[in-house]
C-alpha positions, 0 to 999 in steps of 0.5 A, a space after each residue: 500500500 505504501 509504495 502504491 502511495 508513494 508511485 501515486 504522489 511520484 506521479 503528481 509531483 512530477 506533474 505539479 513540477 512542470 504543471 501538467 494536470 493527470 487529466 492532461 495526460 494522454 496514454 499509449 500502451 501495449 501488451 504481450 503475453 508471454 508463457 513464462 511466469 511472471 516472476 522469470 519476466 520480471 527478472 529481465 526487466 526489473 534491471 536493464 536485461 530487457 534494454 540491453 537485449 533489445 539492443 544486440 537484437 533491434 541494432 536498426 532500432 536501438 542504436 546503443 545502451 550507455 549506463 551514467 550512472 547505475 546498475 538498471 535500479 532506481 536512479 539509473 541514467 541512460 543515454 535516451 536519457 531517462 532515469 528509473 524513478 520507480 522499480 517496485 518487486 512487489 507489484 513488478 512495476 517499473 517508471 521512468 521519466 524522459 528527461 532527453 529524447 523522446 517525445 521531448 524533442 517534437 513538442 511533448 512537456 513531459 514523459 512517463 515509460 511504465 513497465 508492467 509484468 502482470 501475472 496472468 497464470 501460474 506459466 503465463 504473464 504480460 508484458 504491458 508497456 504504457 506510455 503517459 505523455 502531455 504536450 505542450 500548448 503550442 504544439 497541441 495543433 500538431 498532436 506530436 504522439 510518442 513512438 510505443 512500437 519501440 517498446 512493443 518491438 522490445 516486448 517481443 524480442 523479450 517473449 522470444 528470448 524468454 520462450 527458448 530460455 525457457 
């Protein structure tokens, strides 16, 4: 219940910093299922597993992943550049805010990736990427929208290499 709190007031703080209201926020999310448990999911994407395969496998997407500062948990900085906010083993939540890259860069004012690893069954999970975003008053008219097809192509390349770890 605490760290739900905790994720919650994480969320409205970011947008009372830059002065964006949660009603403002738009979503773009995607799901894959997966069969493997969800705890062996969570695995690789709890650090920066999934990144780091999804670069050795997407080379035309991901061009590298460079780590700042951080081994994937909490206050890790990455090249994009993004810092992992939230990285809940519980609830198998993991957040992190756009600081550079991204939608930032065509007109968004802020930037939030969610991971999520949902236990579907006992050998079954999904892997539900969800992107929230606001964009700014004076390019609402060209609707600038964040690329998910990134994060789907990853959630693939993670099923894949789960599957025949597996």
């Amino acid at each position: 219940m605490l760290k739900q709190i905790s994720f919650v007031f994480f969320v409205l703080l970011i947008g009372c910093y830059i002065r964006v209201n949660c009603e403002e926020l738009k979503h773009l999310t995607n799901e894959v299922e997966v069969n493997v448990p969800a705890n062996l999911t969570w695995e690789l994407y709890r650090h920066l597993g999934s990144s780091k395969l999804a670069a050795q496998r997407l080379k035309h997407v991901i061009q590298r992943i460079q780590v700042l500062k951080g081994d994937g948990g909490v206050g890790t900085d990455s090249s994009y550049t993004e810092i992992f906010n939230v990285i809940d083993d519980q609830k198998r939540v993991k957040l992190a805010l756009t600081l550079e890259g991204g939608c930032l860069e065509i007109g968004c004012s802020i930037q939030l990736v969610r991971f999520d690893i949902i236990e579907k069954s006992p050998s079954k999970s999904i892997i539900k990427s969800d992107i929230s975003y606001a964009v700014k008053k004076e390019f609402q008219a060209k609707d600038p929208k964040p690329n998910i097809q990134c994060l789907a192509a990853v959630a693939q390349v993670a099923k894949y290499y789960l599957e025949r770890a597996n």
